[in-house]
PyMOL Python script that loads the backbone (N, CA, C, O; Angstrom):
from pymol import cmd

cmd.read_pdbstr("""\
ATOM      1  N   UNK A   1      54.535  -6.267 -33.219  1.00  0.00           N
ATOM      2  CA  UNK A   1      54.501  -5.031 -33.955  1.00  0.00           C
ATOM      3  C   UNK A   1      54.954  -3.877 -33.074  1.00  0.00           C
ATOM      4  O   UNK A   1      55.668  -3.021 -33.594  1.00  0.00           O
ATOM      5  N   UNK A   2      54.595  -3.758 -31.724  1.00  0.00           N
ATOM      6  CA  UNK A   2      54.453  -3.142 -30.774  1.00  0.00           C
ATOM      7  C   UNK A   2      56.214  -2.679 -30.700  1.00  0.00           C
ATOM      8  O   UNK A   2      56.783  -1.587 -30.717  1.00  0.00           O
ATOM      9  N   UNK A   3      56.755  -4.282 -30.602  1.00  0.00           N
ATOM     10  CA  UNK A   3      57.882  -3.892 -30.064  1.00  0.00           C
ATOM     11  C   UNK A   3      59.057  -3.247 -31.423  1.00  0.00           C
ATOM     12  O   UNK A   3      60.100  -2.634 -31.197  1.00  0.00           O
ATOM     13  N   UNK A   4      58.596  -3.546 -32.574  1.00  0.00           N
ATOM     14  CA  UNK A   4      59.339  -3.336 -33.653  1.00  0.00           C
ATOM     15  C   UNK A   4      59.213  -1.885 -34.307  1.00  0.00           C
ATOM     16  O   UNK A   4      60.136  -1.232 -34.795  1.00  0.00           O
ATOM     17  N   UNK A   5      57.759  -1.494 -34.202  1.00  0.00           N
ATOM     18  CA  UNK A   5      57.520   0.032 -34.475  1.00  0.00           C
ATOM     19  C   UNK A   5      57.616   1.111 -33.641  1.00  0.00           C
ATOM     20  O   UNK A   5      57.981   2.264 -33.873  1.00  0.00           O
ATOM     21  N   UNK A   6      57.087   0.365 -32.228  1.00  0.00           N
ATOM     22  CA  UNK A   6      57.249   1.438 -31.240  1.00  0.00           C
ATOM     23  C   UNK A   6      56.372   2.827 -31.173  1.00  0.00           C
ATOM     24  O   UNK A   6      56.598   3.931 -30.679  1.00  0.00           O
ATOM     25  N   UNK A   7      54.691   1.966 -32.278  1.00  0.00           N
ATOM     26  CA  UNK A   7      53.903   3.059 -32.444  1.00  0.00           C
ATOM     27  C   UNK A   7      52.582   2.272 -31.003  1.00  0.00           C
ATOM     28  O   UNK A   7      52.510   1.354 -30.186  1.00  0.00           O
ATOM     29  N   UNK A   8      51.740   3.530 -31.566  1.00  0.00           N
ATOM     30  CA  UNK A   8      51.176   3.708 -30.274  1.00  0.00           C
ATOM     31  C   UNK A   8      49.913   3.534 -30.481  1.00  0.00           C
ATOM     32  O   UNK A   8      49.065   3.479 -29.590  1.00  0.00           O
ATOM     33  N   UNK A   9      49.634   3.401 -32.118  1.00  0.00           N
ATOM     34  CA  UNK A   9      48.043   3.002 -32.656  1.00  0.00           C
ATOM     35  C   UNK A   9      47.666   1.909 -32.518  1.00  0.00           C
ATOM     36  O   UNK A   9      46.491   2.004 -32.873  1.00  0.00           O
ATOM     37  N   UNK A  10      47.862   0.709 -32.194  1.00  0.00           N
ATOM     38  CA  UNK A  10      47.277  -0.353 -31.633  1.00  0.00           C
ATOM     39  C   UNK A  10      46.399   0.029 -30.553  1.00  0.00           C
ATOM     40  O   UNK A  10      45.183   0.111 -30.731  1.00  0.00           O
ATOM     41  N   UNK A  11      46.888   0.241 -29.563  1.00  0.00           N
ATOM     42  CA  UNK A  11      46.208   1.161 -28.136  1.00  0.00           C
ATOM     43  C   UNK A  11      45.585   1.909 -28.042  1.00  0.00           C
ATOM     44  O   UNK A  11      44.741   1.890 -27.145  1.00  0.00           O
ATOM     45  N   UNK A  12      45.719   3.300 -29.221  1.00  0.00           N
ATOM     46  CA  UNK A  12      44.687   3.984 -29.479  1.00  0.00           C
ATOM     47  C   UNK A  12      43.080   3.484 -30.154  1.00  0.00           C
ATOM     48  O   UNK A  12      41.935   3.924 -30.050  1.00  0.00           O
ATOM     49  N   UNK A  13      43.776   2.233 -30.939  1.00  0.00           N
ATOM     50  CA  UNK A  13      43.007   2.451 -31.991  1.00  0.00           C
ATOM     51  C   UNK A  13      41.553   1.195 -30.894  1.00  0.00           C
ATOM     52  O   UNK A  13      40.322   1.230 -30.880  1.00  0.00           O
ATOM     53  N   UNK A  14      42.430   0.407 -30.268  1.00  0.00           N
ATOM     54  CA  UNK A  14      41.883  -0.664 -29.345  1.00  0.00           C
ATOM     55  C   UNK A  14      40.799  -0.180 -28.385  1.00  0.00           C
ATOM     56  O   UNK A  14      39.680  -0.579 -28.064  1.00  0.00           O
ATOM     57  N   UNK A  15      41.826   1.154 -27.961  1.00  0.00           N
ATOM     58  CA  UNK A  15      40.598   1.840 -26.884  1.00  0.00           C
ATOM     59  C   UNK A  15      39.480   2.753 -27.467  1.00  0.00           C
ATOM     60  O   UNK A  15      38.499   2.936 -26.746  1.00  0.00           O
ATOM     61  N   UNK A  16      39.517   3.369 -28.739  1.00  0.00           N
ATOM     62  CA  UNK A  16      38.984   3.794 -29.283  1.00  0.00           C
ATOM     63  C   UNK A  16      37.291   2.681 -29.894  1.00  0.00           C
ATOM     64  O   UNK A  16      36.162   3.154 -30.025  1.00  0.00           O
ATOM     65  N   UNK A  17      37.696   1.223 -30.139  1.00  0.00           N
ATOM     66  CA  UNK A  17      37.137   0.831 -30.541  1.00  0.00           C
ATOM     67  C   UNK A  17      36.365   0.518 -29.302  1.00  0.00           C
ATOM     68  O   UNK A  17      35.153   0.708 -29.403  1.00  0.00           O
ATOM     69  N   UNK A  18      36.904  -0.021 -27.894  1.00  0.00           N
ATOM     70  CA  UNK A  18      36.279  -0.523 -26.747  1.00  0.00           C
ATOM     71  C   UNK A  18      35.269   0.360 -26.218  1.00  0.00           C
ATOM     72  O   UNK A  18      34.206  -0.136 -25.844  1.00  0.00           O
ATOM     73  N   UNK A  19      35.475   1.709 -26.130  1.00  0.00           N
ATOM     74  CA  UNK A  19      34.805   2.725 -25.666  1.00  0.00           C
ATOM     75  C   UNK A  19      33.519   3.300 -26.779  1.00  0.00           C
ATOM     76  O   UNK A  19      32.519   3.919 -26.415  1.00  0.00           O
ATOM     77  N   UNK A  20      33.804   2.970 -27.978  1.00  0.00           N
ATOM     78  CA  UNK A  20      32.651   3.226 -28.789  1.00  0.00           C
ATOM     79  C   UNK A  20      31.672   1.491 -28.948  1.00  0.00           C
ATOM     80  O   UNK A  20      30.449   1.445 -28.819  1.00  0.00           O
ATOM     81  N   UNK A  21      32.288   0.603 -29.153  1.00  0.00           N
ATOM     82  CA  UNK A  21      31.647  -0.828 -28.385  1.00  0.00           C
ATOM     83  C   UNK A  21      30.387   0.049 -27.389  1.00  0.00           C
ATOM     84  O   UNK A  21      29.403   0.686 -27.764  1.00  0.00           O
ATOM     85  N   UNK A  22      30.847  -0.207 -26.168  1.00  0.00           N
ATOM     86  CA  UNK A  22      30.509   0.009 -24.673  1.00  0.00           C
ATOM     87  C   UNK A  22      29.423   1.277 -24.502  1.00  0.00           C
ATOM     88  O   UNK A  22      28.307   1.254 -23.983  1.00  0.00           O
ATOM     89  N   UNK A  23      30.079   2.284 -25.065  1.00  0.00           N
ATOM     90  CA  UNK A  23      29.338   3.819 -25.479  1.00  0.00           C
ATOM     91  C   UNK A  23      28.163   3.242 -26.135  1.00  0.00           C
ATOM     92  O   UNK A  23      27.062   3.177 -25.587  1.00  0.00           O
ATOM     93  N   UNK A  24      28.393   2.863 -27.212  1.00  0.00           N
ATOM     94  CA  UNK A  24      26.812   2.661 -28.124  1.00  0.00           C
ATOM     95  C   UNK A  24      26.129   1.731 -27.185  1.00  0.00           C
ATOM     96  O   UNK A  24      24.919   1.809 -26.974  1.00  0.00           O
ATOM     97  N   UNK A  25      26.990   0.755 -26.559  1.00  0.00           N
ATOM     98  CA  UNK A  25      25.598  -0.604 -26.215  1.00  0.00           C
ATOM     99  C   UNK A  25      24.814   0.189 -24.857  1.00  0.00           C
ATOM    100  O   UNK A  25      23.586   0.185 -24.771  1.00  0.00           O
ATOM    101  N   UNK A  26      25.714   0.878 -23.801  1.00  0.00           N
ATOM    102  CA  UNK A  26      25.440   1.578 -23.168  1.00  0.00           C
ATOM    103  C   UNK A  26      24.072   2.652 -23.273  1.00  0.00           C
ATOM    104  O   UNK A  26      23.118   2.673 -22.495  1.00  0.00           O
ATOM    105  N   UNK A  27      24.275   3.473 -24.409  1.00  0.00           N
ATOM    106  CA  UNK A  27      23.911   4.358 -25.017  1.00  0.00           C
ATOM    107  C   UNK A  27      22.099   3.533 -25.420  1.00  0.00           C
ATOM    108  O   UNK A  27      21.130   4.143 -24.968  1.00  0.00           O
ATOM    109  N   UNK A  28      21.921   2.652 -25.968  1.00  0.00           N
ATOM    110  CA  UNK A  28      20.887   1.944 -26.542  1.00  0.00           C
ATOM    111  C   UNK A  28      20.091   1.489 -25.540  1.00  0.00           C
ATOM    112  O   UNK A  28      18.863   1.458 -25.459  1.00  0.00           O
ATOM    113  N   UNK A  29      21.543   0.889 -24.252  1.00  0.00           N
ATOM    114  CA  UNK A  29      20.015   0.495 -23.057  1.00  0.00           C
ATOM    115  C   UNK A  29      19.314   1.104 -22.506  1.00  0.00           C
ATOM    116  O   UNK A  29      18.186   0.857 -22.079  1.00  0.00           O
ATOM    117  N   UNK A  30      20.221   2.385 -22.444  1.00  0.00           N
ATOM    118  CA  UNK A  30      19.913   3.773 -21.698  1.00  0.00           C
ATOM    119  C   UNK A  30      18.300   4.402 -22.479  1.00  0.00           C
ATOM    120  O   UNK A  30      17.229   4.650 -21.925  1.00  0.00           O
ATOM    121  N   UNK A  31      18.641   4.496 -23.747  1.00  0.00           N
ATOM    122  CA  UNK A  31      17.233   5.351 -24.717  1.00  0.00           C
ATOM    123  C   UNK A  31      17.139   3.798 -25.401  1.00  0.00           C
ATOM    124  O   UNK A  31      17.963   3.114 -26.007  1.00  0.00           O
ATOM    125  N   UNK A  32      16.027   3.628 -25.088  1.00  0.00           N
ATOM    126  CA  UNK A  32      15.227   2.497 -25.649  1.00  0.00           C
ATOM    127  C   UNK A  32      14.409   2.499 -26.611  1.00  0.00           C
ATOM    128  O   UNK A  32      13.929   1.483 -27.114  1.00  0.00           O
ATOM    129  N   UNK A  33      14.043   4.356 -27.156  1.00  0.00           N
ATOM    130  CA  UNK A  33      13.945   4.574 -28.584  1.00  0.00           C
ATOM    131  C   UNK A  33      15.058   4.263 -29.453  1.00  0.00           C
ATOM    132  O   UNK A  33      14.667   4.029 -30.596  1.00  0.00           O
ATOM    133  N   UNK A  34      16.610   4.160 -29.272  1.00  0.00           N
ATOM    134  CA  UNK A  34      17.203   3.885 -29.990  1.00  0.00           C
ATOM    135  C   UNK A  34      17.250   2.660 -30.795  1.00  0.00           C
ATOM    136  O   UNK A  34      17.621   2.503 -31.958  1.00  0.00           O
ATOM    137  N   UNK A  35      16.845   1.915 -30.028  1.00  0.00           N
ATOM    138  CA  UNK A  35      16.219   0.245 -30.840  1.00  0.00           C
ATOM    139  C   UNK A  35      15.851   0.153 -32.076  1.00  0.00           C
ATOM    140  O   UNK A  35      16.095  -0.591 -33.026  1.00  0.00           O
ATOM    141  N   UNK A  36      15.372   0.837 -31.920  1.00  0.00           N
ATOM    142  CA  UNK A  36      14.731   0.750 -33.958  1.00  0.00           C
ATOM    143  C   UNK A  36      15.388   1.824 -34.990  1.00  0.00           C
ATOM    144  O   UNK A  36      14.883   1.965 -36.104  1.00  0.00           O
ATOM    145  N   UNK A  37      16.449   2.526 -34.620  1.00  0.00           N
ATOM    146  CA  UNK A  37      17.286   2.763 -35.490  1.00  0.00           C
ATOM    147  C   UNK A  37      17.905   2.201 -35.736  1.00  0.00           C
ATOM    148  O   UNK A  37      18.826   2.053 -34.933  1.00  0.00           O
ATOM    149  N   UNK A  38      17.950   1.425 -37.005  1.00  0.00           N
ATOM    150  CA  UNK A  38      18.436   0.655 -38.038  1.00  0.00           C
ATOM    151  C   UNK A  38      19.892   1.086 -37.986  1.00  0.00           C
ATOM    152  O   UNK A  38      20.606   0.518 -37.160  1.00  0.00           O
ATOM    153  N   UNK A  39      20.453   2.082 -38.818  1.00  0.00           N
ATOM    154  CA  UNK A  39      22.218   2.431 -38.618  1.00  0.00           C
ATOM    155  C   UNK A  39      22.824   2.442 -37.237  1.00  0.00           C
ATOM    156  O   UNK A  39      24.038   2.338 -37.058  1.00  0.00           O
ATOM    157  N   UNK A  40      21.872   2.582 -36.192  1.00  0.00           N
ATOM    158  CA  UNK A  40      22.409   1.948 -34.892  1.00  0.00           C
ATOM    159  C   UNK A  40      22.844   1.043 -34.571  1.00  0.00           C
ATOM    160  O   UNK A  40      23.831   0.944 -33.841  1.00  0.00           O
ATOM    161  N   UNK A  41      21.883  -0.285 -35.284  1.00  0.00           N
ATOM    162  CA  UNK A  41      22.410  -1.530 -34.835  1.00  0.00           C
ATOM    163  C   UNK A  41      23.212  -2.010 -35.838  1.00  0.00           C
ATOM    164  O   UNK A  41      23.782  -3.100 -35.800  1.00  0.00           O
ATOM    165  N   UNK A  42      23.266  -1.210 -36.740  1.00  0.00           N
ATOM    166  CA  UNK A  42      24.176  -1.910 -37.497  1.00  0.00           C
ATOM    167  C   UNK A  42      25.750  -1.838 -37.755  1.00  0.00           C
ATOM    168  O   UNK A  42      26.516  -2.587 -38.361  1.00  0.00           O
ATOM    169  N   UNK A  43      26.012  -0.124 -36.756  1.00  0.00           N
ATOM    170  CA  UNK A  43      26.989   0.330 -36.161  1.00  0.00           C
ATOM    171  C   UNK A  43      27.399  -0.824 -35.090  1.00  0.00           C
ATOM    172  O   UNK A  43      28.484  -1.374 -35.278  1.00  0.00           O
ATOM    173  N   UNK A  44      26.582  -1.243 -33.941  1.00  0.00           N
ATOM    174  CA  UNK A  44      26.976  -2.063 -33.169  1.00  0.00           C
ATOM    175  C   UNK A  44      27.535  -3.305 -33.079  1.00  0.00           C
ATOM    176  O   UNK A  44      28.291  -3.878 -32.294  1.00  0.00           O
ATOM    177  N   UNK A  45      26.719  -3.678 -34.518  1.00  0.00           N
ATOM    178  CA  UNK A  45      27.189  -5.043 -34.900  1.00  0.00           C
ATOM    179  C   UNK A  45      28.343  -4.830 -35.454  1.00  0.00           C
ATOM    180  O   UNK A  45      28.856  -5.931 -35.655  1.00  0.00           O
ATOM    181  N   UNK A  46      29.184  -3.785 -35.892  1.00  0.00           N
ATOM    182  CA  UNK A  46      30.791  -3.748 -36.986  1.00  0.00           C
ATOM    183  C   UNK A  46      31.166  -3.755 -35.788  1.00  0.00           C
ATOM    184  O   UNK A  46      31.911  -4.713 -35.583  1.00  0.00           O
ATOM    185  N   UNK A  47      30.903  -2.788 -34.415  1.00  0.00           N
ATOM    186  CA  UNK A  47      31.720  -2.527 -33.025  1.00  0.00           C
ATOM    187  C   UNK A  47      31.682  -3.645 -32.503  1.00  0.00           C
ATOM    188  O   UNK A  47      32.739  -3.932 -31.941  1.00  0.00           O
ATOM    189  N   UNK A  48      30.739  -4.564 -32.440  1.00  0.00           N
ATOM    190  CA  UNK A  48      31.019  -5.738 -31.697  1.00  0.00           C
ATOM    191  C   UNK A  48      32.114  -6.598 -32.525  1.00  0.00           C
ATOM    192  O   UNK A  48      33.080  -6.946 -31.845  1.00  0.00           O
ATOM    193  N   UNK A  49      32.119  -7.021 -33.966  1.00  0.00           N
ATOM    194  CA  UNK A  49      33.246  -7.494 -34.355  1.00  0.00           C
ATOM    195  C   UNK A  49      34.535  -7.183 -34.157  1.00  0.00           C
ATOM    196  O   UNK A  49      35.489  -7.953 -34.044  1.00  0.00           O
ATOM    197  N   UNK A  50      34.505  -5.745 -34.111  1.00  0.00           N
ATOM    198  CA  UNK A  50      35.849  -5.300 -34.326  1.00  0.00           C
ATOM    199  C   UNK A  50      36.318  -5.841 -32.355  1.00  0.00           C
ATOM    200  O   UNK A  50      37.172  -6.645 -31.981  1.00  0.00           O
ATOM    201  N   UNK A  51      35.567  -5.187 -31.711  1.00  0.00           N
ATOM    202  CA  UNK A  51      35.978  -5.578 -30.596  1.00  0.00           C
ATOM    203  C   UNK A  51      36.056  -6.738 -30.062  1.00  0.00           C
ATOM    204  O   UNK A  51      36.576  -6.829 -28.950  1.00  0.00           O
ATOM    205  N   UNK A  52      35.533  -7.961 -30.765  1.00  0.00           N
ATOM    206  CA  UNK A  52      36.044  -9.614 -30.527  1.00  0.00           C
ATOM    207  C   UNK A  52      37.597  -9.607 -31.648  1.00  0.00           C
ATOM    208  O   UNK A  52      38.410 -10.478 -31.337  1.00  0.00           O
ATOM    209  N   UNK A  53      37.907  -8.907 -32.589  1.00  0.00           N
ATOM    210  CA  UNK A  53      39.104  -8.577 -32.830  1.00  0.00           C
ATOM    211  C   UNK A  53      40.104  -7.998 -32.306  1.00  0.00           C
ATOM    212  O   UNK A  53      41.183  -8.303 -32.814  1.00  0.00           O
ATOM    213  N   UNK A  54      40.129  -7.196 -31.383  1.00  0.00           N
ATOM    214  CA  UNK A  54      41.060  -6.294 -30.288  1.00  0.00           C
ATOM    215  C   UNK A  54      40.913  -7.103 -29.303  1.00  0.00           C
ATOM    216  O   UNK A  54      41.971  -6.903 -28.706  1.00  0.00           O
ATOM    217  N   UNK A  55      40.234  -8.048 -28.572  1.00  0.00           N
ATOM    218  CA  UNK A  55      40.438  -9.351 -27.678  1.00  0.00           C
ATOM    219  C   UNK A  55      40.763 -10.119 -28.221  1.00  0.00           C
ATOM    220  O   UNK A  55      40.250 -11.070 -27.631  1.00  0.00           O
ATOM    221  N   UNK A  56      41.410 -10.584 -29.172  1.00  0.00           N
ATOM    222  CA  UNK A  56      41.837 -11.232 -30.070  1.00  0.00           C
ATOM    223  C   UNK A  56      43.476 -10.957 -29.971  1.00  0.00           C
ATOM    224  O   UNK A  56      44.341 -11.614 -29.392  1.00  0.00           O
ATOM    225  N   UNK A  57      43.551 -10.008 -30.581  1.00  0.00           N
ATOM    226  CA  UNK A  57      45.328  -9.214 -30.928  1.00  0.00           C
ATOM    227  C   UNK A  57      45.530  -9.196 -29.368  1.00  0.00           C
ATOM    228  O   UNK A  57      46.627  -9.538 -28.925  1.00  0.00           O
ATOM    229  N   UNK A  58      44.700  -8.880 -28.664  1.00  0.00           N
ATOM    230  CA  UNK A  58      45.519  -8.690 -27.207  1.00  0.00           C
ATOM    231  C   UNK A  58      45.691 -10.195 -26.361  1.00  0.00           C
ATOM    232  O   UNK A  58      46.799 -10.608 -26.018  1.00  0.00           O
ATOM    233  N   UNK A  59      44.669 -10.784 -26.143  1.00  0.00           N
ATOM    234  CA  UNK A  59      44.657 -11.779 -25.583  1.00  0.00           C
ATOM    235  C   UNK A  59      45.508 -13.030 -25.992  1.00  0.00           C
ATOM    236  O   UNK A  59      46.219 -13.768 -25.309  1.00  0.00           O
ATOM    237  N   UNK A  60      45.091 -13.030 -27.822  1.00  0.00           N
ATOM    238  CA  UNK A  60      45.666 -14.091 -28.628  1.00  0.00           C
ATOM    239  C   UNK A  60      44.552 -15.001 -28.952  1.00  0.00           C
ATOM    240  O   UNK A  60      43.474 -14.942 -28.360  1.00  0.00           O
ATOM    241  N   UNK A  61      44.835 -15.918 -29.976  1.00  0.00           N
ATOM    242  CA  UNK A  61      43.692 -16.749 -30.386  1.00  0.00           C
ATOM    243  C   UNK A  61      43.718 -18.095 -29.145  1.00  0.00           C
ATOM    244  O   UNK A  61      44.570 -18.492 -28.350  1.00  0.00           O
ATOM    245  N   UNK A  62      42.051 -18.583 -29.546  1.00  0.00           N
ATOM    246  CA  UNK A  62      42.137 -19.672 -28.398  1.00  0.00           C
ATOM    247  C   UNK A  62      42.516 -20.839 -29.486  1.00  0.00           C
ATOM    248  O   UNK A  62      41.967 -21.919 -29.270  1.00  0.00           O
ATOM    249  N   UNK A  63      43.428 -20.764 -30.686  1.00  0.00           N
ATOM    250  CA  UNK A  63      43.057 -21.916 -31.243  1.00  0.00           C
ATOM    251  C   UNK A  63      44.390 -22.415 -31.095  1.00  0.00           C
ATOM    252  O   UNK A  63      44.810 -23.400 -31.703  1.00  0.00           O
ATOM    253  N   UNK A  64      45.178 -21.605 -30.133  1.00  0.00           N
ATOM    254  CA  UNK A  64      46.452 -22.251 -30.171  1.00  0.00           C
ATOM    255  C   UNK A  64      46.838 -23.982 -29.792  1.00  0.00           C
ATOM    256  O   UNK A  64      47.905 -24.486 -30.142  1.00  0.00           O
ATOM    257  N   UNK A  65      45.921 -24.634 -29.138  1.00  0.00           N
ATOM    258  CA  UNK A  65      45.979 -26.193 -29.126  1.00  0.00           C
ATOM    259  C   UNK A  65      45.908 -26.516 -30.097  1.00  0.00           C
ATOM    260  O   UNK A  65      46.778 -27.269 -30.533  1.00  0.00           O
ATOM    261  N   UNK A  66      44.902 -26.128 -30.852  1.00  0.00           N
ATOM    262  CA  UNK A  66      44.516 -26.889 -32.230  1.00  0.00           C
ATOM    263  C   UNK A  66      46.353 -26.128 -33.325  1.00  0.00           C
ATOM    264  O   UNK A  66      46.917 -26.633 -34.296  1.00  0.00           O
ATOM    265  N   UNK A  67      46.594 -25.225 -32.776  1.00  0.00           N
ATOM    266  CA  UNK A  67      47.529 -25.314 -33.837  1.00  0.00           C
ATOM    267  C   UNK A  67      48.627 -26.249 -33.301  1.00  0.00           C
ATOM    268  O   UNK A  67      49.107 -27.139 -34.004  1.00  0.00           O
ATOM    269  N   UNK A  68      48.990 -26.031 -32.093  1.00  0.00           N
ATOM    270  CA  UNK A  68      50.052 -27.510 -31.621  1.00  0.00           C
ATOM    271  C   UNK A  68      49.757 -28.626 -32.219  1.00  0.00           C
ATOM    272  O   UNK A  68      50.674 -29.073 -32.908  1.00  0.00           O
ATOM    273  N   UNK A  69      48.484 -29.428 -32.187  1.00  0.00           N
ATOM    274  CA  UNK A  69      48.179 -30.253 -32.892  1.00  0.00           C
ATOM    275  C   UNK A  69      47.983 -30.905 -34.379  1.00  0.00           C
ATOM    276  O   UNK A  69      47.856 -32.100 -34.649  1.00  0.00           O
ATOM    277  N   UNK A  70      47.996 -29.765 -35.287  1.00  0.00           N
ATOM    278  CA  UNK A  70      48.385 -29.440 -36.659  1.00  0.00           C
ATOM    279  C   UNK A  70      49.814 -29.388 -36.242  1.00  0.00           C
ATOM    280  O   UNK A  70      50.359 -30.362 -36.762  1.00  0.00           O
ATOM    281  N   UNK A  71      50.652 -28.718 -35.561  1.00  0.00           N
ATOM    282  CA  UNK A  71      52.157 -29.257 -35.825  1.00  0.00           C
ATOM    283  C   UNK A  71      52.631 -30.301 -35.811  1.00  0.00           C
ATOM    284  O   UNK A  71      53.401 -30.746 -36.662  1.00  0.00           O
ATOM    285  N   UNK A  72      52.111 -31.037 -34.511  1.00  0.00           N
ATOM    286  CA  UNK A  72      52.349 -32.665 -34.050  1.00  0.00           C
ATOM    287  C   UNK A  72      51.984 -33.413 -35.688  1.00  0.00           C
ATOM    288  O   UNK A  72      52.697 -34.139 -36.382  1.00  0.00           O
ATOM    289  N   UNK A  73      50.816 -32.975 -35.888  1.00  0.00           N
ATOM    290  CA  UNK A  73      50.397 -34.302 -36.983  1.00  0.00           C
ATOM    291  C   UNK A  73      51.330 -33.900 -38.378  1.00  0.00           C
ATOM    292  O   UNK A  73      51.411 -34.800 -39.214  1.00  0.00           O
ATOM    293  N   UNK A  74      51.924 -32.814 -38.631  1.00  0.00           N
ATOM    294  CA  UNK A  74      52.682 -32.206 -39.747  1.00  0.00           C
ATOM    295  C   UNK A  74      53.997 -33.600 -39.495  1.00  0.00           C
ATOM    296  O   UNK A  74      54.228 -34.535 -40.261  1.00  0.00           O
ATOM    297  N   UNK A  75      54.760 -33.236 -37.970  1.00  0.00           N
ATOM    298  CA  UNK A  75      55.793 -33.504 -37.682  1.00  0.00           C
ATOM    299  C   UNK A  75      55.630 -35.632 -37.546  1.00  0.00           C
ATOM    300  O   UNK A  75      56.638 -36.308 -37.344  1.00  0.00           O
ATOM    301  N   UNK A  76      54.367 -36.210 -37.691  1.00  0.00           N
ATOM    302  CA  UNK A  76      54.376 -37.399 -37.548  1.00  0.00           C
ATOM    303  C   UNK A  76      54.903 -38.496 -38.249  1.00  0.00           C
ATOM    304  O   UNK A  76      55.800 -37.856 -38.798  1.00  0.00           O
ATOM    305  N   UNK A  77      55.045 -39.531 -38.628  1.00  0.00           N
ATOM    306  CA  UNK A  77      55.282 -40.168 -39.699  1.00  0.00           C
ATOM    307  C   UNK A  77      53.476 -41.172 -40.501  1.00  0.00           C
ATOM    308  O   UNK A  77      52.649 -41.959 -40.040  1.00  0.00           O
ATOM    309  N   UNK A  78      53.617 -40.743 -41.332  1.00  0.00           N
ATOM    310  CA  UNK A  78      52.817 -40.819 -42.004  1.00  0.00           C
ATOM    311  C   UNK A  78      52.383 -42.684 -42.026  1.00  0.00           C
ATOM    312  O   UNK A  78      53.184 -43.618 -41.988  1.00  0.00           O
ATOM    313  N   UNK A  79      50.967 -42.744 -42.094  1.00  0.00           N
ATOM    314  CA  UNK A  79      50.932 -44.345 -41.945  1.00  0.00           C
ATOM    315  C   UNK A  79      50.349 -45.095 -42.981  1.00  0.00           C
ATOM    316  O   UNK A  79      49.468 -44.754 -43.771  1.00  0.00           O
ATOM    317  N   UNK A  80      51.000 -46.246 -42.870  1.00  0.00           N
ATOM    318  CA  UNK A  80      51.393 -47.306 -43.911  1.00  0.00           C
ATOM    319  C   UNK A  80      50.444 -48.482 -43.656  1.00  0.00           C
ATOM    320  O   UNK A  80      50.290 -48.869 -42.498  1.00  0.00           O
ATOM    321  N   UNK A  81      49.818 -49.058 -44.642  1.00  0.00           N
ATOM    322  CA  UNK A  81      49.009 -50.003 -45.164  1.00  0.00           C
ATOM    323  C   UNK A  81      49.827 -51.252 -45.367  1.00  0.00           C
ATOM    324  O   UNK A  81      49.305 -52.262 -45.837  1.00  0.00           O
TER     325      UNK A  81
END
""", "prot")
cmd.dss("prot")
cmd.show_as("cartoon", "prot")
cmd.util.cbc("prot")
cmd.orient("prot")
């Protein structure tokens, strides 16, 4: 995408998400009254998804064996009885 748009919101939007991740969990160990605010943790929990999603787009999926292997078995000849 990066190289085709030549926009810059991936990065923004990546670091934006990493730093509010990190900020809140940060933020919670720090005030330990924050614990039991409910929209807290439930903020943390969308930030933690989103941010196993932005290690995701950046890193790439780990399922790439398993997809080689779905190609191999696509590309096999099928077996006979």
């Amino acid at each position: 995408m990066k190289s085709v748009t030549n926009s810059y919101f991936p990065e923004v939007l990546s670091a934006l998400i990493t730093v509010g991740f990190f900020g809140n969990l940060g933020w919670m160990m720090h005030d330990h009254t924050a614990i039991d605010n409910q929209p807290l943790l439930i903020m943390l929990g969308s930030l933690g998804a989103a941010f196993g999603a932005v290690v995701n787009f950046w890193l790439g999926s780990t399922n790439k064996g398993s997809d080689r292997i779905k190609e191999l078995l696509a590309q096999a000849a099928p077996i006979r009885r």
